[in-house]
N, C-alpha and C positions, 0 to 999 in steps of 0.2 A: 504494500500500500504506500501510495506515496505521504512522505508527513512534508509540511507546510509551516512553514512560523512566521506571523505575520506581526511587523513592528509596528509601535505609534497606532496600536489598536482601540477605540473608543469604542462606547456602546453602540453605535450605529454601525461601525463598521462590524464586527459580530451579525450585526440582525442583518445586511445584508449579501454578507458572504454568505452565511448560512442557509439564506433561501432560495443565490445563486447556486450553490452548490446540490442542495436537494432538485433543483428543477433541471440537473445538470444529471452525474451520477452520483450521490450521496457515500455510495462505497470505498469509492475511488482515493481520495483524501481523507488525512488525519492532521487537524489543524491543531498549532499551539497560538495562543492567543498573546503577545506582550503588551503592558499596556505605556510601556517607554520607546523610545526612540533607536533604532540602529545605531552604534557607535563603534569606536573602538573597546570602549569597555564594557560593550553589552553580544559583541557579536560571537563570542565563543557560544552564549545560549543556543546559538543556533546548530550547534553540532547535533548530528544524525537527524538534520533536517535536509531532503533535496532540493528544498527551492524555498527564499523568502521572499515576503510582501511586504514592501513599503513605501512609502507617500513622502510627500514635500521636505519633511524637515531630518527624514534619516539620514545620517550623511555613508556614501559609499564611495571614501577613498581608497586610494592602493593598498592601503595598511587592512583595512576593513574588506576590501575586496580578497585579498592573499588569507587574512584568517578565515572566511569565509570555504572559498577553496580547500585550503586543509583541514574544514570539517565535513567537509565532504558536499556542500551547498553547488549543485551546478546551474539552478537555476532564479533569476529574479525578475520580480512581476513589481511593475510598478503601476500602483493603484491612483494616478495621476499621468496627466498631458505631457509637463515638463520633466527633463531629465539633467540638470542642471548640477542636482545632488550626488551623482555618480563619473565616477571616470571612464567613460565609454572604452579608453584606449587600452586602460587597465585588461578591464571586461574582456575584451576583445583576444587578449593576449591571454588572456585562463584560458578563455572557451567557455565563456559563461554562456546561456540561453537568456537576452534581457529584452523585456518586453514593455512598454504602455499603454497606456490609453488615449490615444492622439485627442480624441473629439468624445464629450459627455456632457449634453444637454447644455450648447452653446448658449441657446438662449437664456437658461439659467443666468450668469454671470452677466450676459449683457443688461438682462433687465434687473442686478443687484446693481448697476455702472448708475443706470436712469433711476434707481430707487436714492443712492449715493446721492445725483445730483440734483435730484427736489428735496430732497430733505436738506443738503447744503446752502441751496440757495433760498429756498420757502422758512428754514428755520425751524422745521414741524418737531424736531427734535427738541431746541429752548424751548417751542410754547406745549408741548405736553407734560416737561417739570414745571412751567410754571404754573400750569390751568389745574393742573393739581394741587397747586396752594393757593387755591380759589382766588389768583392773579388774572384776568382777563383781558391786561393791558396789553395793544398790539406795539406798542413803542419797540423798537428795535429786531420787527420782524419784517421788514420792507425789503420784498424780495423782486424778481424780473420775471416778464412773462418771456418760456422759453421759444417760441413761437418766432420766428425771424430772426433768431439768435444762429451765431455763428459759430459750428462744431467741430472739431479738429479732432481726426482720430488718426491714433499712430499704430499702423499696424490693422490691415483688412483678413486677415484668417476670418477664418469660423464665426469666433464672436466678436471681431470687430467686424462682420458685416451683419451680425444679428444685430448689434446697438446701431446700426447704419440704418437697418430698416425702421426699429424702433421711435429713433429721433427725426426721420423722416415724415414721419405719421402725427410727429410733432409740430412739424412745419419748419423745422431750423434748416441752413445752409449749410450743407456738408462737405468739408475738405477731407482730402484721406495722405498719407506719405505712407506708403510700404515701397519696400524697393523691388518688390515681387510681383507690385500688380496685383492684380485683382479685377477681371473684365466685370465680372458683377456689381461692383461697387458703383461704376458707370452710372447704373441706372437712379440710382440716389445722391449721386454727388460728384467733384472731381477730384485728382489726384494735383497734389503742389509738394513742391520742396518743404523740409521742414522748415527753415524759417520762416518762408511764405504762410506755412499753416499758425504757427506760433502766434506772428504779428498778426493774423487777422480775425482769429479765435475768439469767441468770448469764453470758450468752455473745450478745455484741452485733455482729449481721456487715451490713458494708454491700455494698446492691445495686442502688442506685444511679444515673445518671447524675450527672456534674458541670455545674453551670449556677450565676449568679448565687446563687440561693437555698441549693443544697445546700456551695457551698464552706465548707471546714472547718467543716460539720455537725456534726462532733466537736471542741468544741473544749473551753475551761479551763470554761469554764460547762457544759456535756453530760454532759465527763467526769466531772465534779463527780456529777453528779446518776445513775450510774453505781454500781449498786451495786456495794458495795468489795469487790472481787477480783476482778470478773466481766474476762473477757474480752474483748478487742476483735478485729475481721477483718477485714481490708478485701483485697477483690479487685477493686476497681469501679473508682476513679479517685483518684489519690493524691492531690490537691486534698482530696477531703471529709476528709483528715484535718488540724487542727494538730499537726504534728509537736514543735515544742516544748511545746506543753501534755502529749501524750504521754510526754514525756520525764520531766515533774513529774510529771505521776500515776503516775509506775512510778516515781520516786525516794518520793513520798509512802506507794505504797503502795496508795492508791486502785484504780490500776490493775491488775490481776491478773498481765494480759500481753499484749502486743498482737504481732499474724502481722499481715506488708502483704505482698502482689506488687506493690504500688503504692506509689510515692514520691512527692510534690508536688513535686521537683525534681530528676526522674527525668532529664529527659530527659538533660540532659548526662554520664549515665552506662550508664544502663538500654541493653542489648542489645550492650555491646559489652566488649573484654577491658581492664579496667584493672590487673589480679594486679600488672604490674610497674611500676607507678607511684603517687605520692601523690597519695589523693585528697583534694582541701582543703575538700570538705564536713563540716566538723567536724558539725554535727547528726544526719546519718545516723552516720557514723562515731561519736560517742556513745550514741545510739540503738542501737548494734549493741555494746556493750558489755555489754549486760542480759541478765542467763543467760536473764530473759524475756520476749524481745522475739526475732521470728524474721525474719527480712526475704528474699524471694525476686525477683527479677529482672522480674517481669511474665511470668508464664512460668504462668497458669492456663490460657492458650486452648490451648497447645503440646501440641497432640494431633492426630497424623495425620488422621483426622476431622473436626478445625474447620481446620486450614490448609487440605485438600482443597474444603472446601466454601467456605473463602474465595475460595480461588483459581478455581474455577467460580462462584460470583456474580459475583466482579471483571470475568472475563472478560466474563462474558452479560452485565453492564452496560453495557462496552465495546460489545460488537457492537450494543446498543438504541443507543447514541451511532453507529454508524455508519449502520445501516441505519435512522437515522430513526426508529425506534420508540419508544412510549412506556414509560417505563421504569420501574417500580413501585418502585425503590428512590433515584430520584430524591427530591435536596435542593431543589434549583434548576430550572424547568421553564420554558421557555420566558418567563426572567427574572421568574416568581415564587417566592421561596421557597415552599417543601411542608411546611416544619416550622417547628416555634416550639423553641426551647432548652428551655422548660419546659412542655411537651404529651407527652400519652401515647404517640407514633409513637416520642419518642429512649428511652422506662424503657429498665432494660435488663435 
């Protein structure tokens, strides 16, 4: 029987592997569940397991990939689009089987992009603590109608053409920068240089992958160039943003207001309860100071619909690693990578 050990496991992820797996062959796998992170100091747990699962914030470096390997691990499922966390080249060179999720319920995420940006600009976030303390007042909820506003998306994948459609149906003016193209996005709006798009933006959302080139794409120079007040979004990968340049251009002014589900130094926090403890991230913890500035947990894919289908890819990737078949969402294949970090298979 094949055994399974799957990292950074919460209760949702359990309920729907488990149903994934019963509507699958229920015999076939023997899951252990962790409810921590891949590491260095965690990855021997995985010996006499053939294949692990895990998501955004496990990290799989050389060190973790080689121990790995010598417990006998030859396969990994990644329960997630991006691959950012892993060393493909490492991988490659074991002979690992690595597998993910390119595409799960795109529209999920684009419509957390548009939930992000009314609730930044409308303020429905300040007026429900205050309407709660039977405050009624509308003073300092003066927001814009988005309606012939001007939208700049970085990055036309999947879900940056779902928020395309989205904010279309909005009525706003859409510019798009991917260096990939995208013939569909046509039909909603056009494609400009980034600066182009920057300067003309009221409302600048990124969509993204993170690779060499795109890290903190936003940074003191972008921002800059950023018309003054507009908006920023990020749902894609906390990396593309510099969070301390962020932090000036909203003390400057510059900045309008910036929504993340993504933090560049998430991992050590993101997905798990810290309420009763200090946390010594002073940047974030500053950044969440600014009546406008809204920060959410990484919590745009978290809709019954995109775990459900995560957790049936994961699996069907699995069973192609058992039963030898070729497996269309393969990284790694028969000790060739199938991707490049900056080719059109990772947009997203």
């Amino acid at each position: 029987m094949m055994k399974l050990a799957v990292f950074s496991a919460k209760s949702y992820d359990k309920h729907f592997l488990d149903i994934a797996l019963q509507q699958h062959h229920p015999s076939f796998c023997q899951i252990t569940y962790h409810s921590f992170a891949l590491s260095s100091e965690t990855a021997s747990l995985a010996q006499d397991s053939d294949a692990v699962c895990v998501f955004v914030n496990d990290h799989l470096g050389a060190p973790v990939l080689q121990t790995l390997h010598e417990n006998g691990v030859r396969a990994i499922l990644l329960r997630c689009a991006g691959f950012n966390n892993i060393d493909l080249k490492v991988a490659e060179d074991l002979g690992f089987f690595v597998a993910n999720v390119p595409s799960y319920s795109p529209e999920a995420v684009a419509e957390f992009a548009v939930a992000l940006i009314q609730t930044l600009n409308r303020k429905t976030h300040r007026a429900f603590n205050r309407v709660r303390e039977g405050n009624f007042n509308l003073e300092g909820f003066l927001g814009r109608t988005l309606s012939g506003k001007t939208v700049g998306i970085v990055g036309v994948g999947r879900i940056g053409l779902a928020f395309a459609k989205i904010l279309h149906g909005f009525g706003c003016q859409l510019l798009a920068y991917d260096p990939w193209g995208g013939d569909e996005f046509k039909t909603y709006g056009v494609f400009v240089e980034l600066a182009d798009l920057l300067q003309r933006s009221d409302i600048v959302s990124l969509h993204c992958p993170l690779t060499d080139e795109t890290r903190h794409i936003m940074n003191e120079e972008n921002l800059s160039r950023m018309k003054k007040g507009a908006l920023l979004v990020n749902t894609s990968r906390g990396g593309l943003v510099d969070t301390k340049a962020v932090i000036n251009a909203l003390k400057s002014g510059q900045l309008g207001g910036v929504a993340l589900d993504v933090y560049e130094e998430e991992g050590a926090l993101f997905y798990n309860d810290h309420s009763g403890e200090i946390i010594h991230d002073d940047v974030l913890m500053r950044l969440m100071t600014f009546p406008n500035a809204l920060v959410c947990g990484h919590q745009a894919f978290f809709t019954e619909e995109a775990l459900g289908e995560i957790a049936g890819v994961t699996v069907g990737n699995l069973e192609d690693f058992v039963m030898k078949r070729t497996c269309k969402n393969s990284l790694v294949r028969e000790g060739h990578l199938m991707v490049e970090m900056d080719k059109e298979p990772v947009r997203l």
